[in-house]
N, C-alpha and C positions, 0 to 999 in steps of 0.2 A: 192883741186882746188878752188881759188878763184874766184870772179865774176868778168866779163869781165866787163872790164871799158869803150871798144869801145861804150857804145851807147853814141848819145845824145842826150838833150832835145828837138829837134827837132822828134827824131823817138818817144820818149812818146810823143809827140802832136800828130802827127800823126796817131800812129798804137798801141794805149796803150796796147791792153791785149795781142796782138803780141809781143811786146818789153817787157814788162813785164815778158812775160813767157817766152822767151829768155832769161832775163834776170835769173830769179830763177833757170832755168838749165843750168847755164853759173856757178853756186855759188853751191858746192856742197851742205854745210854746208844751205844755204836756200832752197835746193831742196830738202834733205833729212829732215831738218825742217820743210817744209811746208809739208810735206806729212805726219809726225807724227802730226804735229799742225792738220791738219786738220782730224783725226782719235780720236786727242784727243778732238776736241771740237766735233766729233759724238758722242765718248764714253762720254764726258762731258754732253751733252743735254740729251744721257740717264740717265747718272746719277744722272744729274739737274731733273729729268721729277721725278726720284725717289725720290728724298729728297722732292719735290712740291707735290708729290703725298703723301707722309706719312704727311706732314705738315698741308694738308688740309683735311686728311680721321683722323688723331691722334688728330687736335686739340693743341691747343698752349700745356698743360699742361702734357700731352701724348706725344708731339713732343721733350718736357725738356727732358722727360726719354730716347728717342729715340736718343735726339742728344747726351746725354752725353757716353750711350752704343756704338753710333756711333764712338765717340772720343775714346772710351777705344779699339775698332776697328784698329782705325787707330794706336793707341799708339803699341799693338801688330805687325800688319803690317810696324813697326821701325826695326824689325827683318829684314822682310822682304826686304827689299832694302836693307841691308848689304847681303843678299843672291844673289841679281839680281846684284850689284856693283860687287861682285867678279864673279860673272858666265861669266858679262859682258867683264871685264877685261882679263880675262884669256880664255875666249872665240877669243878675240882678237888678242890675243898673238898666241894660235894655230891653226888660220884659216887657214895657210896654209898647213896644215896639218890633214886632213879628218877624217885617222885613229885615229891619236891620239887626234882628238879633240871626236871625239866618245867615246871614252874609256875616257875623262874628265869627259865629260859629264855625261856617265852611273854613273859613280862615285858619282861626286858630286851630281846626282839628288836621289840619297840611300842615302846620309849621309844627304843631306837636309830633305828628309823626312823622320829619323829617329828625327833627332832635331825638327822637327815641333812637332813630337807625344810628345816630352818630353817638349813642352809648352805648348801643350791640356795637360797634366796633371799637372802641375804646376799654369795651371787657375782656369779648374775644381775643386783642391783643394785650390783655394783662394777665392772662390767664396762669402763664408761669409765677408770676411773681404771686398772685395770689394761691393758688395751689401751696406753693413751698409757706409761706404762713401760715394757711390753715393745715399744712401734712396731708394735703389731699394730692396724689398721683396720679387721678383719673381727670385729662383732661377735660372728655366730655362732659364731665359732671359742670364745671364751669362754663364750657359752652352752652348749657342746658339753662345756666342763668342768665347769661346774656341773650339770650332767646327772650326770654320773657319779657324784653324789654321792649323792643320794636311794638307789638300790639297792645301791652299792657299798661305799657305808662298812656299811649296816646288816649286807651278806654278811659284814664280817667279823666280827659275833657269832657268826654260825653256827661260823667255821671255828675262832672262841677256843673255843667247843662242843668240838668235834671235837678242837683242841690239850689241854682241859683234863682230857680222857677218855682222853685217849693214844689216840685211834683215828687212828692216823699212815698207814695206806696210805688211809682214807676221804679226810682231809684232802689228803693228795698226789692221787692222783686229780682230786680237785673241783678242786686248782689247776694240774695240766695242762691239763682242762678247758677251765678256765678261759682258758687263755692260747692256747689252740689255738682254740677259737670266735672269740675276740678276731684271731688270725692270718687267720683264714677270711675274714670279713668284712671286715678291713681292705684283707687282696688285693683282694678284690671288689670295693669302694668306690671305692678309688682305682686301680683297673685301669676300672673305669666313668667315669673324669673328674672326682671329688669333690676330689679334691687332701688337704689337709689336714684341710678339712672332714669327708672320709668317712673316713681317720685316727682321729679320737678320735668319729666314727659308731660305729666299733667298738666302741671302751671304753664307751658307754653301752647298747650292745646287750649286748655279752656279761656288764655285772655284770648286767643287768637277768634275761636266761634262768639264771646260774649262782644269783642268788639265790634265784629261786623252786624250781630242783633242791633247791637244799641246804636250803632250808625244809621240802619236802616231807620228804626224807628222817631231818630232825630229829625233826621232829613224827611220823614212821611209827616211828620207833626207839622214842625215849618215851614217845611214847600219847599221850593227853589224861587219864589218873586222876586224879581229885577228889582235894583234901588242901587239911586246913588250912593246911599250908604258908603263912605269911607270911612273902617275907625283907627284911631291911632294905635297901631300894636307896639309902640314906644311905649305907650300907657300902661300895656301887658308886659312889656320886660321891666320896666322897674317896681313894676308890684313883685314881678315872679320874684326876685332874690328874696326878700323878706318874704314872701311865699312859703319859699324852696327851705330858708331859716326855721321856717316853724311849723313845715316837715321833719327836718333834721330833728327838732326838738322832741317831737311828738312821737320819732320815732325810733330813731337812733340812743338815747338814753333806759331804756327797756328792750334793749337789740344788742348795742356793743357788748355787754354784759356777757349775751352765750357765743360772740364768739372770742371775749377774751379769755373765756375759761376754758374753750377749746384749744387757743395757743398755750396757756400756764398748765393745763392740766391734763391726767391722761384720758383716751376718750370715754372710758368708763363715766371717769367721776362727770365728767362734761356733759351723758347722756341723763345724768342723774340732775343733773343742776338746768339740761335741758327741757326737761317734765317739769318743773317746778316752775319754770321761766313761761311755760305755755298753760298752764294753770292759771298762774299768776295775770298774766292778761286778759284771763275773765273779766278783769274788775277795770279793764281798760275798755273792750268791748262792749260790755252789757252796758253803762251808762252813755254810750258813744252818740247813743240817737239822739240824747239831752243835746252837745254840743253841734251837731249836724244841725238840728234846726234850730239855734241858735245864731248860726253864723249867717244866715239869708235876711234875719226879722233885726237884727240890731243895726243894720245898715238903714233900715225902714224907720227909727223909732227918730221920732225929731226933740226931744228934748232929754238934756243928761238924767233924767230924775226916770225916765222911763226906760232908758239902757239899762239904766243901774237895780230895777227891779227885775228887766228881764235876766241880768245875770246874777241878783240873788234867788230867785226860783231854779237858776237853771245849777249854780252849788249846792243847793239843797236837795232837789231830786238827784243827783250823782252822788249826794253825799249818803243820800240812802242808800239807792241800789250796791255802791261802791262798798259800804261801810256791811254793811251784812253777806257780803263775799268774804272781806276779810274777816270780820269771826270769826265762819264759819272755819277758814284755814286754819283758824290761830286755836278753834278748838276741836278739829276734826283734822289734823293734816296726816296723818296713815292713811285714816280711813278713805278721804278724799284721793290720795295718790295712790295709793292699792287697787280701789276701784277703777278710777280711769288707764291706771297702768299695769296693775299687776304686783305682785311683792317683788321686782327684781329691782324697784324703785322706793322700795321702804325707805331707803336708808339718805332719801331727800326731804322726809319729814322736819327734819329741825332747821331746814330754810324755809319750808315753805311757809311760815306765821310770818316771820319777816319781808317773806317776798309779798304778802297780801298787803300788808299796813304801809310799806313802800310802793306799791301800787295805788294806793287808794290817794295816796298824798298826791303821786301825779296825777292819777285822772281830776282831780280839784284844782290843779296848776294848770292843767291843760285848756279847761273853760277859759281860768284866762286870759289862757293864750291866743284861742279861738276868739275872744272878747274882743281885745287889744288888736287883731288881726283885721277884725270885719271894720274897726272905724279905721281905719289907715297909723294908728298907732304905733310906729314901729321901733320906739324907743326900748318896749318891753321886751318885743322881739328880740332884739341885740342882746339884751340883759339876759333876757332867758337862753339863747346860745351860749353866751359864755358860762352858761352857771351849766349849762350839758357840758361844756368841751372840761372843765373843772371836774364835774362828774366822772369824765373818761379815763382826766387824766390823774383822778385820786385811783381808779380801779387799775392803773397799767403800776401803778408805785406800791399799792396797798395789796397786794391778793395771796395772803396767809394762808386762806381758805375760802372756801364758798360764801358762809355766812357773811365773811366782810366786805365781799363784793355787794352782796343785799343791802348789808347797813349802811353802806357807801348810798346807793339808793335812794334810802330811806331816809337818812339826814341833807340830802341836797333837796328831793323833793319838796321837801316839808320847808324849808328856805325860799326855794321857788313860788309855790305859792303863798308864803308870808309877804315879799315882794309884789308879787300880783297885785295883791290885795292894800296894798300901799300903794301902787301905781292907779289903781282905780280908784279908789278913797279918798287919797290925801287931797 
């Protein structure tokens, strides 16, 4: 459903937050947006409240190690969203169909978390080799991440569940949750003495209690009803690679970044380029709920003229939220990283205007990638990987300094979605 065009600027003089919210539930695509948008930015401020909290309890030098384990976090979690993309997708497909979407799901949520166990063990034993790159000594710190894999990748079937049913306040919900138990426990850890160690303690705690909530409540929604129900989970591994491709993409080119600055550099300057890097994904987060409910409704829409408006509404709202984050960096960045950090971080002021406006380019590339993803498109997919792996590997050849890790960023994004936007268009 599109947005009613009836108002006019006459009834926003008048009666704004009236007209307004008329309007957002007039606009499927921004009603169901705004209700993820703003679950993401609670679950966002906890997770902002998390990263501010270890940055000021760790210390610049402690905060290096923390961001770069952070990143090798999220680079694991690239799985992950190839998990939630098919759960979502195929979740979509069987909604109307109770039984068999039950019998999907039981499915796919055993095979997922059969595959997570067998990336806990594929970390656990690379743990030396990674240590010695990132100059981390403490095994368990890497044990700590391979933990989080077992229950955390498999939770995100559940929420591609939840994505692919459009049940958009359940999902938000379970991901504030989520990020707020993760908050809870991390203060506690490391207010106890655990340091970095009781850090990513959290993250193995909180996927572990949010998984088994959000199983619970899949499995109460669905039932268990018998059906012959067979589906091809052939179907689900060749979607996963282009999946799992635009995970990588989504995730890993706003990731490799702090931990190649933690291998080129010392962990000072790393912890500093760290803050900036976690700032700077505001503008990845806050418009994220635009693309969420994007990816369930364009699979629904039956002719190109009607995709094609659902993803110019949905560059438009990102290009707002997106584009007024970055200003603000670009004309407030002390003041922004003093605040959330402290002055032991002043001196990442002059990337972070860069990190915003290369931010903003990929959250516009990223719709679409989500776009191209939801119709089985996977031509762009490819393209958009190799324009990340190009990305990585201008940053492993080019790193002068901070700044030109950024602009590195910044002029590929901004390429990405020029392409995009020729892949949808032309």
């Amino acid at each position: 459903m599109g947005p009613d065009n009836s108002f006019t600027a006459r009834q926003f003089a008048t009666e704004p937050v009236a007209t307004l919210r008329q309007y957002v539930l007039s606009d499927d695509l921004l009603h169901h947006g705004s209700v993820m948008a703003v679950a993401t930015a609670a679950s966002g401020a906890l997770n902002y409240a998390y990263q501010v909290f270890m940055g000021r309890a760790l210390g610049p030098e402690q905060y290096g190690v923390f961001g770069a384990l952070f990143a090798l976090f999220y680079l694991v979690n690239v799985l992950g969203r190839g998990i939630r993309f098919s759960a979502t997708r195929f979740s979509a497909e069987l909604s109307t169909d109770r039984a068999a979407l039950g019998a999907f799901h039981r499915g796919f949520l055993r095979k997922s978390l059969m595959f997570s166990c067998v990336v806990f063990v594929v970390l656990a034993l690379s743990t030396p080799l990674l240590g010695d790159f990132l100059g981390v000594s403490t095994p368990l710190l890497l044990i700590a991440i391979a933990g989080t894999a077992p229950f955390g990748l498999a939770l995100t079937a559940n929420f591609g569940t939840f994505q692919g049913l459009q049940w958009f306040p359940t999902l938000g919900g379970y991901k504030v949750l989520l990020a707020g138990v993760k908050l809870a426990f991390g203060v506690g850890l490391v207010t106890l003495g655990y340091g970095v160690s009781g850090a990513f303690g959290a993250l193995v705690i909180s996927s572990v209690l949010l998984f088994g909530l959000s199983t619970a409540h899949v499995f109460r929604t669905l039932g268990n009803e018998r059906t012959s129900f067979e589906f091809e989970y052939t179907r689900a591994y060749k979607y996963t690679l282009p999946a799992v491709l635009a995970g990588f993409c989504l995730t890993v080119p706003t990731t490799v970044d702090v931990i190649l600055v933690k291998h080129f550099f010392p962990s000072h300057t790393a912890g500093l380029y760290a803050a900036a890097s976690v700032l700077g994904k505001i503008l990845i987060f806050l418009p994220m709920g635009i693309s969420t409910a994007l990816f369930p409704k364009v699979s629904g829409q039956q002719t190109s003229g009607e995709r094609r408006a659902l993803l110019t509404r949905a560059l438009f709202y990102t290009a707002v939220i997106a584009g007024a984050g970055a200003a603000l960096f670009a004309l407030f960045p002390h003041f922004v990283l003093t605040a959330f950090y402290g002055m032991p971080y002043a001196d990442a002021a002059a990337v972070l205007p860069w990190y915003g406006v290369a931010v903003f380019a990929f959250s516009l590339s990223s719709v679409t990638l989500n776009f191209q993803l939801a119709l089985d498109q996977n031509r762009f997919v490819y393209l958009f990987t190799a324009g990340s792996l190009v990305e990585i590997a201008l940053m492993w050849v080019f790193h002068g300094s901070l700044l030109q890790f950024v602009q590195i960023l910044f002029v590929v994004n901004v390429g990405l979605f020029a392409l995009g936007l020729f892949e949808v268009y032309s």
